[in-house]
NUROVEX-992459 format. One record per residue (C-alpha): x, z, y. Coordinates in steps of 0.2 Angstrom, whole numbers, padded with zeros to 4 digits, always signed. Example, Ala and Ser with C-alpha at 12.3 -4.5 7.8 and 13.67 -1.06 7.14 Angstrom:
REM NUROVEX-992459
+0062+0039-0022
+0068+0036-0005
END
This chain:
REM NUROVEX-992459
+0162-0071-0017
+0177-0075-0005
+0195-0077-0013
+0208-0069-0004
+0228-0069-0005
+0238-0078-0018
+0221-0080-0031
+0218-0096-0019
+0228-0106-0031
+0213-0102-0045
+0200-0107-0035
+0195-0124-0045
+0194-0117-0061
+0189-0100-0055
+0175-0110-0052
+0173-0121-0067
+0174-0103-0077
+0159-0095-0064
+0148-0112-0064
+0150-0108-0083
+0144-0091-0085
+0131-0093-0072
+0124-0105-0086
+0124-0095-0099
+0117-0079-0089
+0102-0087-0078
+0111-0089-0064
+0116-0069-0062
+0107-0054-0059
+0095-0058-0043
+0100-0046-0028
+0083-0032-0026
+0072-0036-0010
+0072-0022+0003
+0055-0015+0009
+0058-0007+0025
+0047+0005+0030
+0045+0014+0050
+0035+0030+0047
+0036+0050+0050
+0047+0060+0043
+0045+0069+0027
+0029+0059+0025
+0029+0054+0007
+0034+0063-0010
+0051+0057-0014
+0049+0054-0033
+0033+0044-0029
+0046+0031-0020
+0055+0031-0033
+0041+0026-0046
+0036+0010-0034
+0055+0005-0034
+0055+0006-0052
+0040-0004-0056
+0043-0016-0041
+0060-0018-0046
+0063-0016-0026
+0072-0005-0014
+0062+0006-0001
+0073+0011+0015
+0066+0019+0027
+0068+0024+0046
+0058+0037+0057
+0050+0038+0073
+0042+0059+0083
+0029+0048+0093
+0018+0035+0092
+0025+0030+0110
+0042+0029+0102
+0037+0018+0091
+0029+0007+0103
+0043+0007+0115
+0056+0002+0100
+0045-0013+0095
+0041-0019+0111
+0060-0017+0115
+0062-0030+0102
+0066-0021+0088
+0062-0029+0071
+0065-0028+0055
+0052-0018+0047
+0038-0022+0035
+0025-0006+0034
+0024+0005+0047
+0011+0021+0049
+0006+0022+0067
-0010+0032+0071
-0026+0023+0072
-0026+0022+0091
-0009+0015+0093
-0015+0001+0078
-0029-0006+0087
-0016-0007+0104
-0003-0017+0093
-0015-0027+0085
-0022-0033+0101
-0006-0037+0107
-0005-0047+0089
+0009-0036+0084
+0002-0034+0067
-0002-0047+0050
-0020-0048+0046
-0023-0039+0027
-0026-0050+0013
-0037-0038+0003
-0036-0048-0013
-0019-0042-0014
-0025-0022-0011
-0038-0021-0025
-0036+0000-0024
-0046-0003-0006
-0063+0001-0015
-0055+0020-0019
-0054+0021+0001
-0067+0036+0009
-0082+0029+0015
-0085+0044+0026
-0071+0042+0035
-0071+0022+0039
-0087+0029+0044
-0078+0034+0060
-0062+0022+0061
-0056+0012+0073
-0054-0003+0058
-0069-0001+0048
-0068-0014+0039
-0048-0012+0037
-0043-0029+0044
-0027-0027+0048
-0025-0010+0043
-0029+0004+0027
-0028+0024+0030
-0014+0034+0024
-0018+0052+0030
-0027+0062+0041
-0023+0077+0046
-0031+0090+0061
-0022+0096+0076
-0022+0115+0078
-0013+0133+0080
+0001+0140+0069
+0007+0157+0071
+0013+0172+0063
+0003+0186+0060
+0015+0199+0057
+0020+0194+0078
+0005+0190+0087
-0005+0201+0092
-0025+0198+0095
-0025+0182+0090
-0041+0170+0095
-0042+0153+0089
-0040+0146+0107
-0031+0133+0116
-0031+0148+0128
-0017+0156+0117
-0006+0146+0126
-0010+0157+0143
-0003+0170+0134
+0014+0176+0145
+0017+0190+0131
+0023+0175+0119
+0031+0168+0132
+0049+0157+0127
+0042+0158+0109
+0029+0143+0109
+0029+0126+0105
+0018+0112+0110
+0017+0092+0105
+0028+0080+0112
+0012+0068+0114
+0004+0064+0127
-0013+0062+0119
-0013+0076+0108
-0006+0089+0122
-0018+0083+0135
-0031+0079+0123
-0031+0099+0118
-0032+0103+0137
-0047+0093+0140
-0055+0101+0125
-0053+0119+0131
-0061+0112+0148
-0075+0107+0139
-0073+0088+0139
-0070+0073+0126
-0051+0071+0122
-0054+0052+0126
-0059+0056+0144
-0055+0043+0156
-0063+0052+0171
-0048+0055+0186
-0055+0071+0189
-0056+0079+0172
-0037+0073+0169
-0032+0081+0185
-0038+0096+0178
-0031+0095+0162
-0014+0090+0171
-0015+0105+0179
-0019+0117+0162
-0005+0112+0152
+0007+0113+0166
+0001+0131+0167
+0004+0132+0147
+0021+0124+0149
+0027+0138+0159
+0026+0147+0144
+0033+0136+0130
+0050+0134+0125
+0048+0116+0124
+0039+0101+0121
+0043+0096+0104
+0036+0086+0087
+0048+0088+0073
+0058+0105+0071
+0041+0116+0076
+0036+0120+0058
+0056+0125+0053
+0055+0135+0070
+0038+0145+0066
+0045+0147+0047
+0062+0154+0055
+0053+0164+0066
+0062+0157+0081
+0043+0153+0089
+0031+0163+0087
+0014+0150+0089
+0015+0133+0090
+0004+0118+0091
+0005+0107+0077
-0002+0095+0063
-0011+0103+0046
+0001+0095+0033
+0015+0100+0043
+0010+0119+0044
+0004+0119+0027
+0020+0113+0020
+0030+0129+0028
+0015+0139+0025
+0017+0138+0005
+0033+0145+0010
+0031+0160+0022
+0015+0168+0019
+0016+0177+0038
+0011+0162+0045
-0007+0159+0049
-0017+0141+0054
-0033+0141+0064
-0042+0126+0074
-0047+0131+0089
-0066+0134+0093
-0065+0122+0107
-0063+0108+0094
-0047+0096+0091
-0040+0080+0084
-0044+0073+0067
-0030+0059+0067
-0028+0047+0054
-0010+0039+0050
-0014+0021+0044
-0003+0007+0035
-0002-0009+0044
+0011-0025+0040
+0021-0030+0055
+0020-0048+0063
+0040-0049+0059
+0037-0040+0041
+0049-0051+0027
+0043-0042+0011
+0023-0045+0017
+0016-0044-0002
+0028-0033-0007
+0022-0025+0010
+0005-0027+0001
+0009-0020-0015
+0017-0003-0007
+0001+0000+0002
-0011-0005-0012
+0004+0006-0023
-0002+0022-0012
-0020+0021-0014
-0020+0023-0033
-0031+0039-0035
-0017+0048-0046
-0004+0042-0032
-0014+0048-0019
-0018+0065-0026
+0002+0067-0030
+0005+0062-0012
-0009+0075-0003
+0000+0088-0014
+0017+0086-0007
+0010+0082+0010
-0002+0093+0013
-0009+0079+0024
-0027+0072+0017
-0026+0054+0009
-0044+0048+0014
-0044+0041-0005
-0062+0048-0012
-0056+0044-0030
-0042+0056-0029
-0051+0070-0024
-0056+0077-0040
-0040+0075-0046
-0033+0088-0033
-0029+0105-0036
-0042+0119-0031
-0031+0128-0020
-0031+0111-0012
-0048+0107-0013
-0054+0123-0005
-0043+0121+0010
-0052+0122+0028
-0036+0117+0034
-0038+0101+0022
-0056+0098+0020
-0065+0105+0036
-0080+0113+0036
-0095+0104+0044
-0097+0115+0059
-0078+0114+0066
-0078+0097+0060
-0093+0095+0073
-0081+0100+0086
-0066+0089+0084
-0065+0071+0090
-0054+0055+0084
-0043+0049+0094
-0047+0033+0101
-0037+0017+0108
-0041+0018+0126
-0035+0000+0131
-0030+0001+0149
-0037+0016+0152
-0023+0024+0142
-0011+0020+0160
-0022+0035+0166
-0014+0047+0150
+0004+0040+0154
+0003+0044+0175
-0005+0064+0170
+0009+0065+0155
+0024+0057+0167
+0016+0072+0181
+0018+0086+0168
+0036+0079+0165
+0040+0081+0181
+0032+0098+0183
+0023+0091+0196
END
């Protein structure tokens, strides 16, 4: 503590008297770490936050990112400070190779075992190395039904010139392009030239009819009624769904993304077993189950699924059924091939 003005004449036995009570009270009340945590917005049940700051006698402060490419950019930029962040699995295994990320000590995240073996099944990090799922969540069509008229669950929807100024697709590159290449017919982790020229050239036919490009204010839009479809992740159209029952969600026939969101430690993390603790925290099958509920994003934590509610539990839009399932893909790390999604994305930018 500084001393200001004329109180610099007590300064010596200010000092005796706080030497003394320091004694006599341990030293003073320690000042609370700060976990700092990167994520998506409106990604976490607020009072479950609270609970963790409680019982780890911390403070959680988070800051928010519309992109995994954002996110990227920011770091590599130089940006530090953060302890967890919740990139999607593709982006992990590129920042782990670039040895932006701490390897997990699994003896500090005993709630691992709770973790679905069906869905490592298909991870990037099977063996969650450096990294431990927090949701998925499937890419697919809102829209209201009260507006749009012969709805087909298709990426064609977005042909539709009738709706035209009233849709919304993703701001990202690999979900966007990935739902053009499915509608072609080909694998949304397609590094053949000719199959992204062609997907290039679908979404900049799409784009003439959208309103924009966008990630975060699609599901207010579509609750307002401002658009009338949009493009968009489960939990987020669930969420405004429980709200306005006119709104409908479909996956397209063509198939999808199933995307997981996972929890990795940064390289530059400061708080890395209180890091550990929030991650192991979230995988508690009660927590878990609180968390979907809020969400409406999946926690892949098999132990929590019983513990769901039914209207939950009986989702498609939550659990998929086997045969649309069979349809969608995961997005992968595409290593260097992935300049080939940033040179289609920069064309549809530009219009070209």
């Amino acid at each position: 503590m500084k001393m200001h003005g004329g109180f610099k004449f007590l300064v010596a036995a200010a000092l005796a008297v706080v030497v003394f009570l320091a004694a006599g009270c341990g030293g003073g009340k320690k000042a609370e770490p700060v976990l700092h945590v990167y994520t998506w917005s409106d990604y976490i049940k607020p009072e479950l936050v609270e609970r963790f700051e409680k019982e780890n006698r911390c403070r959680v402060v988070f800051d928010t990112f519309d992109s995994n490419e954002a996110m990227y950019a920011k770091l590599k930029a130089g940006a530090t400070g953060y302890d967890v962040i919740t990139p999607t699995s593709y982006m992990v295994s590129l920042m782990q190779s670039q040895g932006m990320l701490l390897a997990l000590d699994h003896a500090l995240l005993p709630n691992r075992v709770h973790v679905d073996a069906e869905y490592l099944g298909i991870a990037i990090d099977k063996q969650m190395a450096y990294s431990v799922p927090y949701m998925l969540t499937n890419t697919g069509i809102a829209y209201l039904k009260s507006k749009v008229a012969n709805f087909e669950p298709s990426w064609g929807m977005f042909n539709r010139a009738d709706l035209k100024g009233r849709m919304v697709m993703l701001n990202d590159m690999r979900e966007t392009i990935g739902a053009a290449l499915k509608f072609l017919g080909f694998s949304l982790n397609s590094t053949d030239p000719a199959e992204l020229a062609k997907a290039r050239d679908v979404v900049l036919g799409w784009e003439a009819n959208l309103a924009k490009f966008e990630n975060e204010q699609y599901k207010n839009g579509i609750a307002s009624g401002e658009f009338l479809l949009v493009h968009g992740y489960s939990g987020d159209i669930l969420q405004v769904q429980a709200e306005v029952a006119d709104i409908a969600f479909a996956m397209p026939r063509e198939g999808g993304a199933i995307s997981c969101d996972d929890m990795v430690i940064a390289r530059s993390a400061q708080q890395v077993k209180l890091a550990h603790a929030y991650i192991n925290f979230l995988h508690d099958p009660a927590v878990a189950a609180e968390n979907t509920g809020f969400t409406q994003f999946l926690c892949p934590n098999k132990s929590s699924y019983p513990l769901l509610e039914s209207a939950i539990r009986e989702n498609a839009g939550i659990f998929l059924p086997a045969d649309v399932k069979a349809k969608c893909e995961v997005l992968n790390d595409l290593g260097e091939k992935n300049a080939l999604y940033v040179k289609v994305w920069d064309e549809i930018k530009r219009g070209k």
